[in-house]
Backbone as numpy.savetxt, mean C-alpha at the origin, in Angstrom:
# Nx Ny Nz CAx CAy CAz Cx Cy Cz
-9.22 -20.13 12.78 -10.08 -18.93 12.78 -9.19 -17.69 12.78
-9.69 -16.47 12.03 -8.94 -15.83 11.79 -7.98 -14.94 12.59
-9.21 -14.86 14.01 -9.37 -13.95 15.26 -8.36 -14.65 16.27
-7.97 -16.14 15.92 -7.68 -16.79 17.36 -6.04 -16.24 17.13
-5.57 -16.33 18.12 -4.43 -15.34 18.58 -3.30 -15.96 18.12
-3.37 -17.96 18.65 -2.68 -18.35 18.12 -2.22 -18.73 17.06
-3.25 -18.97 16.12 -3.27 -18.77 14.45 -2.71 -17.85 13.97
-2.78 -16.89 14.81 -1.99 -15.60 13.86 -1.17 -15.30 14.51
-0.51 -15.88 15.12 0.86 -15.96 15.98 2.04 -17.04 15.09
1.36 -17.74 14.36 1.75 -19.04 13.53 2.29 -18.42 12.04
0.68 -17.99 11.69 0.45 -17.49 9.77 1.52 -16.05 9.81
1.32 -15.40 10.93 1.53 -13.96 10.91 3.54 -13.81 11.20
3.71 -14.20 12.16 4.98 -13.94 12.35 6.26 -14.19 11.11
5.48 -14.92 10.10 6.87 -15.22 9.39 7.12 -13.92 8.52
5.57 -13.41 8.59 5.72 -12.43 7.50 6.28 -11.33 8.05
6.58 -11.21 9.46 6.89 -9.48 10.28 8.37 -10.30 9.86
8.82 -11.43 10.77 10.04 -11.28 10.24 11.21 -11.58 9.15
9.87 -12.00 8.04 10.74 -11.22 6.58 10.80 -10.04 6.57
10.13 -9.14 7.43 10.41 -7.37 6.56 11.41 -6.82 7.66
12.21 -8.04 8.17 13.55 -7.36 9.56 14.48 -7.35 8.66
14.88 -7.12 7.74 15.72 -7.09 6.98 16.67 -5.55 6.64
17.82 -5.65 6.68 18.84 -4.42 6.13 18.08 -4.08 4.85
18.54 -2.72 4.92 17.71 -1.26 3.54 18.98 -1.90 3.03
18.96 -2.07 1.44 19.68 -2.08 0.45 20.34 -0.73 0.60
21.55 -1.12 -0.10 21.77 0.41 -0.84 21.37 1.16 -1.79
20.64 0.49 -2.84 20.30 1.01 -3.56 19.03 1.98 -3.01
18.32 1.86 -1.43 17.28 2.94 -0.92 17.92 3.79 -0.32
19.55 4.26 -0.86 20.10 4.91 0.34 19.45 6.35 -0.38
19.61 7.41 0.04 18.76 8.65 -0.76 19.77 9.33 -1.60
19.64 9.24 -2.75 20.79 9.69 -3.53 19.47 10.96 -3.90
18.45 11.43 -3.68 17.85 12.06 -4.23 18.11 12.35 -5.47
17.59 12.04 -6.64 17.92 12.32 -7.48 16.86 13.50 -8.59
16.12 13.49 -7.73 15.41 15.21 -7.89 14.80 15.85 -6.36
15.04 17.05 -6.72 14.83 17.58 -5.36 13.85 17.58 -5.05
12.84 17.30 -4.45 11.49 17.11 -4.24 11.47 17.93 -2.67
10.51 18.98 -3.12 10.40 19.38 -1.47 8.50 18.52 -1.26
8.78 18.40 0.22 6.95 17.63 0.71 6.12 18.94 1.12
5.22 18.82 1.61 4.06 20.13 2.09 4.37 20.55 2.95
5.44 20.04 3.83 5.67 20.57 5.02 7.12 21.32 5.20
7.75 21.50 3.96 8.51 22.34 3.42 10.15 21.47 3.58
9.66 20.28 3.75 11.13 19.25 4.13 11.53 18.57 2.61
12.68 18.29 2.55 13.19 17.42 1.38 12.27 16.27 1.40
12.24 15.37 0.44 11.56 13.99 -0.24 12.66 13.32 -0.54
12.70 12.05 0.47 13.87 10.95 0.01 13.27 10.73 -0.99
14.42 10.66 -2.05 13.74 9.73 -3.24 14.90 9.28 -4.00
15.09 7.92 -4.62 16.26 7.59 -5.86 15.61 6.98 -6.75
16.58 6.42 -7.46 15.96 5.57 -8.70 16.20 4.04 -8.34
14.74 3.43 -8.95 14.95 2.04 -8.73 15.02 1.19 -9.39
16.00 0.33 -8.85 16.41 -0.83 -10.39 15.43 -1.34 -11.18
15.27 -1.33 -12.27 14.67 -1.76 -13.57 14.35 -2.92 -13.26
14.63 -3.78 -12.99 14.40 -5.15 -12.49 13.39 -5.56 -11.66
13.12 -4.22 -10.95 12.24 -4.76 -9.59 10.95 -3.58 -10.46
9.67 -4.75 -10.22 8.54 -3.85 -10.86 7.27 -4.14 -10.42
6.39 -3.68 -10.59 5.02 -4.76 -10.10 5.02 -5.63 -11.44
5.17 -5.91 -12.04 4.82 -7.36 -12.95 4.70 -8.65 -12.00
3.48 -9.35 -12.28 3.43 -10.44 -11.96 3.09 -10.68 -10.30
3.12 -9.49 -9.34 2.74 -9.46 -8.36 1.21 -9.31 -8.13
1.20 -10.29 -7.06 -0.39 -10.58 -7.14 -1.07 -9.89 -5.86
-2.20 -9.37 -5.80 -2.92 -8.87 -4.28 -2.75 -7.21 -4.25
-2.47 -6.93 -5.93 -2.61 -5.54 -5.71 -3.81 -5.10 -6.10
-4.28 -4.25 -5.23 -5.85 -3.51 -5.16 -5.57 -2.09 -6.15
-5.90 -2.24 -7.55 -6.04 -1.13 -8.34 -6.94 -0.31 -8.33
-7.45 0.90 -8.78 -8.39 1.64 -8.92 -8.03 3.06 -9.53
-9.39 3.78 -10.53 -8.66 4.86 -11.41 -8.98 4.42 -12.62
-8.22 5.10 -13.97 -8.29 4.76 -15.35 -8.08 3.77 -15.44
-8.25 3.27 -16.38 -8.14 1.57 -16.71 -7.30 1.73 -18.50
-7.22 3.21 -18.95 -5.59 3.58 -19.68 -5.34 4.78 -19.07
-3.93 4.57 -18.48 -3.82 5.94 -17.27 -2.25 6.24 -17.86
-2.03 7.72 -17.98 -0.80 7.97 -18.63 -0.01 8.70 -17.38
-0.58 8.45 -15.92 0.08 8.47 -14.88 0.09 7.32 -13.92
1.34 6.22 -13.44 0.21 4.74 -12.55 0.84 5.59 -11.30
0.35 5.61 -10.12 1.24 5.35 -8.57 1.19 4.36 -8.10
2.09 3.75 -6.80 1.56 2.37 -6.37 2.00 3.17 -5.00
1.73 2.84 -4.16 1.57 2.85 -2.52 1.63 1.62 -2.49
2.79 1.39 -1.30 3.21 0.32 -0.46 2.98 0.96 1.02
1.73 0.25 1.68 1.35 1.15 3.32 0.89 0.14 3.82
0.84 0.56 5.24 0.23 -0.24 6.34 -0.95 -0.04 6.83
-1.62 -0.50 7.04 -3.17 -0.16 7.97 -3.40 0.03 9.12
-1.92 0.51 9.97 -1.81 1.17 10.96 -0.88 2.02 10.83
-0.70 2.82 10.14 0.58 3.76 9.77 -0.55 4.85 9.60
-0.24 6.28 10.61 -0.85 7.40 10.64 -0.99 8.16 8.99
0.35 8.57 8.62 0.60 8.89 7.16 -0.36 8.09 6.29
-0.55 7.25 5.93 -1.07 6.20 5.03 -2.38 6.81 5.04
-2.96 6.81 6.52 -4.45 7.56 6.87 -4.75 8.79 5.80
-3.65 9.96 6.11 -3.70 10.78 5.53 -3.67 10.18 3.87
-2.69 10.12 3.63 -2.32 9.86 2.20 -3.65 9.23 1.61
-4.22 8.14 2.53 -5.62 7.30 1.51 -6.63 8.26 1.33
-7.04 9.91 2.09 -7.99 10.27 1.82 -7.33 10.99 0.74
-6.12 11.84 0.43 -5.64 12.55 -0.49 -5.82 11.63 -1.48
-5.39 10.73 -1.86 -5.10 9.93 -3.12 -6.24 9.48 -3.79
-7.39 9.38 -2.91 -8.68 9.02 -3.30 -9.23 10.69 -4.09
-8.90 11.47 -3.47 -9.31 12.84 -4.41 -8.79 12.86 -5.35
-7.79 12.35 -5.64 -6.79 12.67 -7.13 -7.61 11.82 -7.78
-7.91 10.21 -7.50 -8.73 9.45 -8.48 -9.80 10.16 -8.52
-10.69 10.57 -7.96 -11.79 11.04 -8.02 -11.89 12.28 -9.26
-11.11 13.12 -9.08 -11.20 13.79 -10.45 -10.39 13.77 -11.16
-9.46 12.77 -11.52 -8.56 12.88 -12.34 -8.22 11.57 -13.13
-8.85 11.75 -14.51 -9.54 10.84 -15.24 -8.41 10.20 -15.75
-7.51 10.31 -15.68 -6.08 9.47 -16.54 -5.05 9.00 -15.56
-5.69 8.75 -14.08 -5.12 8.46 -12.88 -5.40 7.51 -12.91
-3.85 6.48 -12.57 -4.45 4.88 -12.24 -3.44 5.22 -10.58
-3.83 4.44 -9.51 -3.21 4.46 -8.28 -3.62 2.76 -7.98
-1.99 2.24 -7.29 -2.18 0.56 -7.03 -2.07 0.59 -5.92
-2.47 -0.56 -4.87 -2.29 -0.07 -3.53 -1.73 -1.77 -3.07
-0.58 -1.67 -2.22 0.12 -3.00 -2.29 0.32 -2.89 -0.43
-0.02 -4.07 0.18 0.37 -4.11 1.32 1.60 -4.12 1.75
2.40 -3.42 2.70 3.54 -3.27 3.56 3.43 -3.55 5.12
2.83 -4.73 5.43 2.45 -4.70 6.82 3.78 -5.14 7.66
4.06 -4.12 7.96 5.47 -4.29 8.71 5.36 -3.73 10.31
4.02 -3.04 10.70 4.52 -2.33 11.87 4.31 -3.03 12.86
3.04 -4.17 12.88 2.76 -5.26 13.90 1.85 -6.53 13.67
1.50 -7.05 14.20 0.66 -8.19 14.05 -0.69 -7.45 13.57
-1.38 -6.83 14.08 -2.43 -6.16 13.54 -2.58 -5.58 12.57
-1.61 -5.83 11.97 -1.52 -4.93 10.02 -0.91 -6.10 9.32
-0.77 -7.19 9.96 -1.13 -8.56 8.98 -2.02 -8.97 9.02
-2.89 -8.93 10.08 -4.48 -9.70 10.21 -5.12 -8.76 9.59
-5.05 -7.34 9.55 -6.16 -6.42 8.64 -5.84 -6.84 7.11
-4.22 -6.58 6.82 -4.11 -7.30 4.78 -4.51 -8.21 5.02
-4.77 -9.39 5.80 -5.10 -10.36 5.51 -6.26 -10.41 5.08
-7.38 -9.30 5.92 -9.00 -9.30 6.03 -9.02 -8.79 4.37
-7.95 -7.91 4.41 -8.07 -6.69 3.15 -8.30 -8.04 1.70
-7.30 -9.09 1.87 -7.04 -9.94 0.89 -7.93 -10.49 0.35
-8.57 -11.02 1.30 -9.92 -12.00 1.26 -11.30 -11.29 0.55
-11.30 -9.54 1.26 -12.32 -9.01 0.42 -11.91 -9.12 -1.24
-10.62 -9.08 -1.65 -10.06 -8.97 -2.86 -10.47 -9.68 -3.48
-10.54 -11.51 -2.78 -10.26 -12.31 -3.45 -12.19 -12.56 -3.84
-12.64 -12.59 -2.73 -14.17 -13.08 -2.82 -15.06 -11.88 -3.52
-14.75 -10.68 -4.33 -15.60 -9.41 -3.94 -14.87 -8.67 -5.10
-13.90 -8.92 -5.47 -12.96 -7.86 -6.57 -12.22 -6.77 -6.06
-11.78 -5.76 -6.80 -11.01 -4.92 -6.89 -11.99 -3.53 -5.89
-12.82 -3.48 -6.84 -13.85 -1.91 -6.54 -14.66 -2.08 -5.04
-14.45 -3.01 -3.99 -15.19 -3.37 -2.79 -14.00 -3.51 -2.13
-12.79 -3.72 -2.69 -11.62 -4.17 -1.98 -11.03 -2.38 -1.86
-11.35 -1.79 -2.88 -10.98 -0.43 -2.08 -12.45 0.30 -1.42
-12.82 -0.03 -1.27 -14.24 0.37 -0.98 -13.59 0.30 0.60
-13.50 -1.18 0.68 -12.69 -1.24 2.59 -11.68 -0.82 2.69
-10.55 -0.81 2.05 -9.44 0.08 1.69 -9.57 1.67 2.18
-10.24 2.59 2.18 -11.12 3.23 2.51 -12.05 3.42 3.97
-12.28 2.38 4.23 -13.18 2.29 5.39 -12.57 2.03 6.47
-11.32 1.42 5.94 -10.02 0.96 7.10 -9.59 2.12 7.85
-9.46 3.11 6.58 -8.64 4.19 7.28 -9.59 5.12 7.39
-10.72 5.25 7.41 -11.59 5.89 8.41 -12.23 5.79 9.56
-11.63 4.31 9.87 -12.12 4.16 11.24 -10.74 4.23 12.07
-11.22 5.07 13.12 -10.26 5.47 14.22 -9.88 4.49 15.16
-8.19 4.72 15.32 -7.43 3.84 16.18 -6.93 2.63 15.86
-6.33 1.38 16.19 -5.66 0.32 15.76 -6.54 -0.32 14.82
-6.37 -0.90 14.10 -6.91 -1.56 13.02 -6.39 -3.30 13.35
-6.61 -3.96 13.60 -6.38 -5.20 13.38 -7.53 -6.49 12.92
-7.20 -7.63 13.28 -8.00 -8.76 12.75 -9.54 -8.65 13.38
-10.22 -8.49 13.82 -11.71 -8.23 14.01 -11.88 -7.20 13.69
-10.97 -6.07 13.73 -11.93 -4.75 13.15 -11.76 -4.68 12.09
-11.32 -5.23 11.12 -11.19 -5.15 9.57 -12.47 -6.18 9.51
-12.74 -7.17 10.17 -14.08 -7.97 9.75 -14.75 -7.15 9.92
-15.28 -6.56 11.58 -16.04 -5.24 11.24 -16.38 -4.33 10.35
-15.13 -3.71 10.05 -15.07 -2.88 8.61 -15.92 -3.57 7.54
-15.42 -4.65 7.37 -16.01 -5.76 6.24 -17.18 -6.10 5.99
-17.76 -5.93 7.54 -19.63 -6.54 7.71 -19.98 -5.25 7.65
-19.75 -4.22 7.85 -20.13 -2.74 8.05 -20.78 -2.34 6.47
-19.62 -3.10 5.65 -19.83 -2.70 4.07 -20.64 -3.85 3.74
-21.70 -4.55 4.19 -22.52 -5.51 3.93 -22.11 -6.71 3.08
-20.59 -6.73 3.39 -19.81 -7.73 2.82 -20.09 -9.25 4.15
-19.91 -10.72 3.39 -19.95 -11.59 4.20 -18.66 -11.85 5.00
-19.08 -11.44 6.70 -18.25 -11.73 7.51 -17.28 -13.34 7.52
-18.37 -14.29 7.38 -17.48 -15.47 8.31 -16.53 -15.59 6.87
-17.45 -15.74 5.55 -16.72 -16.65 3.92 -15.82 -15.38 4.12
-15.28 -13.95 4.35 -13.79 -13.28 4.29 -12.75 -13.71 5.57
-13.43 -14.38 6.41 -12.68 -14.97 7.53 -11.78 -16.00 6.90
-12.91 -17.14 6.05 -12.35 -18.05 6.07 -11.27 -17.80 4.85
-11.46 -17.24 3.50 -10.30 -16.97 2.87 -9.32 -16.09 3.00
-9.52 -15.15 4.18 -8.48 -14.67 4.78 -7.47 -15.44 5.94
-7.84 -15.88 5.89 -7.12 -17.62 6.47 -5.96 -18.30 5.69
-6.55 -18.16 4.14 -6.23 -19.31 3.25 -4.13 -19.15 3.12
-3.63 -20.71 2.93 -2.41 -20.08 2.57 -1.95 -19.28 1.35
-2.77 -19.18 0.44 -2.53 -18.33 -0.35 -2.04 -16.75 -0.67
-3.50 -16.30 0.59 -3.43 -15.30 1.15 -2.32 -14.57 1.86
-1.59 -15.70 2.48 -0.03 -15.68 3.51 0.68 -15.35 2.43
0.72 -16.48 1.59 1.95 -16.30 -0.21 1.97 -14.80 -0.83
0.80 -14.25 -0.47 0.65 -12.80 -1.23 0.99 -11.72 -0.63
0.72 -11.54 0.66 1.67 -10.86 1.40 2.91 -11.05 1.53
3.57 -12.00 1.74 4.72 -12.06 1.74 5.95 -11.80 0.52
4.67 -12.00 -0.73 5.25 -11.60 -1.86 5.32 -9.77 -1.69
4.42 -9.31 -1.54 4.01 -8.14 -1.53 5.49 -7.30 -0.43
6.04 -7.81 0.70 6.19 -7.45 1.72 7.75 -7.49 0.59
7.78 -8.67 0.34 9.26 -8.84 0.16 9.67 -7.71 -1.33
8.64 -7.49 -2.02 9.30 -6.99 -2.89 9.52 -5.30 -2.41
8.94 -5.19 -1.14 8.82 -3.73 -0.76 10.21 -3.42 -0.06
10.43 -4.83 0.48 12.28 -4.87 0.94 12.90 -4.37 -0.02
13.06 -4.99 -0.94 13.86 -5.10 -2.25 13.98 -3.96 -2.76
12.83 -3.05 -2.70 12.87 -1.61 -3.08 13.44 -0.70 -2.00
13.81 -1.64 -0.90 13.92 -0.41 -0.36 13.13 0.64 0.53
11.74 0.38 0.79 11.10 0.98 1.46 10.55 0.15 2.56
11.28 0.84 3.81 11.51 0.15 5.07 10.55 1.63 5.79
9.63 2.95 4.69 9.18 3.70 5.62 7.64 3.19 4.75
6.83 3.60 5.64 5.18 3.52 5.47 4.47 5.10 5.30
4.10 5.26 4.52 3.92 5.00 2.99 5.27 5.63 2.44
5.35 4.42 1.47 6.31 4.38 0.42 5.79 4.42 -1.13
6.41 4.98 -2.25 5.80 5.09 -3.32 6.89 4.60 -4.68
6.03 4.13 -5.44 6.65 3.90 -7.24 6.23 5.21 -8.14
6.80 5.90 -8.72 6.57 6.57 -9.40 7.41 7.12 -10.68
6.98 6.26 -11.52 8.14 6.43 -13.05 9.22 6.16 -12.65
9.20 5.08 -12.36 10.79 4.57 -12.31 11.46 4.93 -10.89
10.78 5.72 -10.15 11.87 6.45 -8.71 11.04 6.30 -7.38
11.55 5.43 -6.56 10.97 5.25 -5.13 11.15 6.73 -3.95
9.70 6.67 -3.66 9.67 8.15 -2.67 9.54 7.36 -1.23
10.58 8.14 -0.29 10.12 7.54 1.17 9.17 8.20 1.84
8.01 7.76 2.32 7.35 8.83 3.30 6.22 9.52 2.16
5.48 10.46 3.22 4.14 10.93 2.14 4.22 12.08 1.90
4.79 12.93 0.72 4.99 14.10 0.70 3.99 15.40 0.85
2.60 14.92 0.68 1.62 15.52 0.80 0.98 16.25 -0.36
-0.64 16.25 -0.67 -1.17 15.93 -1.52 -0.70 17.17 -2.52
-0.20 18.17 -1.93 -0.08 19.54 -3.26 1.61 18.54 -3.84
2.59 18.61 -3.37 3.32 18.03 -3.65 3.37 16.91 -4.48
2.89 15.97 -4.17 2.06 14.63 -5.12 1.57 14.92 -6.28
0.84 15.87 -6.71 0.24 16.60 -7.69 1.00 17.42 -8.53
2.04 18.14 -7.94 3.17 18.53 -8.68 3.88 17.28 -9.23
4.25 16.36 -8.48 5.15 15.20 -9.55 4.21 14.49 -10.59
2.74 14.51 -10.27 2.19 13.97 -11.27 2.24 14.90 -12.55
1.91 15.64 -12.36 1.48 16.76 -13.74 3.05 16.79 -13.98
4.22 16.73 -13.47 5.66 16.91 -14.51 5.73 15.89 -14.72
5.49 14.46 -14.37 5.38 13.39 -14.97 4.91 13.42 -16.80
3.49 14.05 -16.47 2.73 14.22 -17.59 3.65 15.50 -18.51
4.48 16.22 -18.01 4.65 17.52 -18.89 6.34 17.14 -19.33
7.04 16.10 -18.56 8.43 16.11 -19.38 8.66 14.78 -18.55
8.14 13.72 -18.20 8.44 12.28 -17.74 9.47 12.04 -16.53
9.51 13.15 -15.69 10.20 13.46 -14.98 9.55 13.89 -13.20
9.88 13.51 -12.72 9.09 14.02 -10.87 9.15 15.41 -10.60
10.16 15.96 -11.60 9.99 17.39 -11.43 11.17 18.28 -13.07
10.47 18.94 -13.47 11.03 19.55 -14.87 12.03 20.68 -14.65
């Protein structure tokens, strides 16, 4: 059961400690454009190896254009304050901005309770699709305070989604395989902070904030670049 402590003392732990792992060098901050955030501080950011991409990674929750000549991906946690922020900003950019695709990939690194919520998150994915899976995506981070394994079912029954059938495939080992895929490739990049970002080729640490965000998109669009 999804809730029992020791089950997710079992499923859950392998995945916290795959993400104990040393930052590459390649996340060391070579900044390679100056990016200031909203709060008037620099933006870690470098470039990331060609090699490492979302291809073929599975359990990412898309939403936005479906041909988008801007993608983002967010790698966050469902207990990471920033992320809070960042999910209501990012949801405004999709909302009016018709050539916006945004992917949203789990990073549950901060505790046991942000593997049992991706986990809940997974299961809506898997039983329910994409457009209900951010629907809770959404609902996660509007409900106040820790987020873990019953209150993401909550969340889940709240959205008149079936409680016990997201229990039980949030259970499944599959579900474990996808996070851990998810987790590990967020190592690999390099982003050991919550929220972390892909954007044309260059990993951002941290959430620069939504006017900022909006500036790298539109120079994206005006010279393929985070900033012209």
């Amino acid at each position: 059961m999804l809730i029992d402590r020791r089950n997710f003392l079992k499923t859950g732990s392998g995945l916290l400690a795959s993400s104990l792992i040393a930052v590459p060098a390649a996340a060391q901050d070579s900044r390679p454009y100056d990016l200031v955030g909203d709060d008037g501080k620099r933006v870690a950011n470098y470039r990331l190896p060609s090699e490492l991409s979302l291809t073929g990674l599975p359990g990412i929750i898309w939403t936005g254009s479906a041909a988008p000549d801007v993608v983002l991906a967010e790698f966050f946690d469902y207990n990471c304050p920033y992320c809070r922020k960042a999910a209501a900003d990012l949801d405004a950019i999709v909302a009016k901005d018709s050539t916006f695709r945004l992917g949203l990939i789990n990073n549950a690194i901060i505790g046991l309770g942000s593997v049992q919520s991706a986990k809940v998150q997974q299961g809506v994915l898997k039983l329910y699709g994409p457009k209900r899976a951010y629907d809770f995506h959404k609902a996660m981070f509007a409900h106040r305070g820790a987020n873990d394994g019953p209150v993401a079912l909550e969340v889940a029954q709240s959205l008149g989604l079936d409680r016990d059938k997201i229990e039980a495939a949030a259970d499944g080992d599959d579900v474990s395989s996808v996070l851990k895929r998810q987790v590990k490739l967020a190592s690999e990049l390099g982003f050991y902070a919550t929220p972390s970002f892909m954007l044309n080729g260059v990993g951002i640490l941290g959430y620069p904030g939504a006017q900022s965000t909006g500036r790298m998109i539109a120079a994206v669009r005006k010279c393929d670049k985070l900033a012209c």
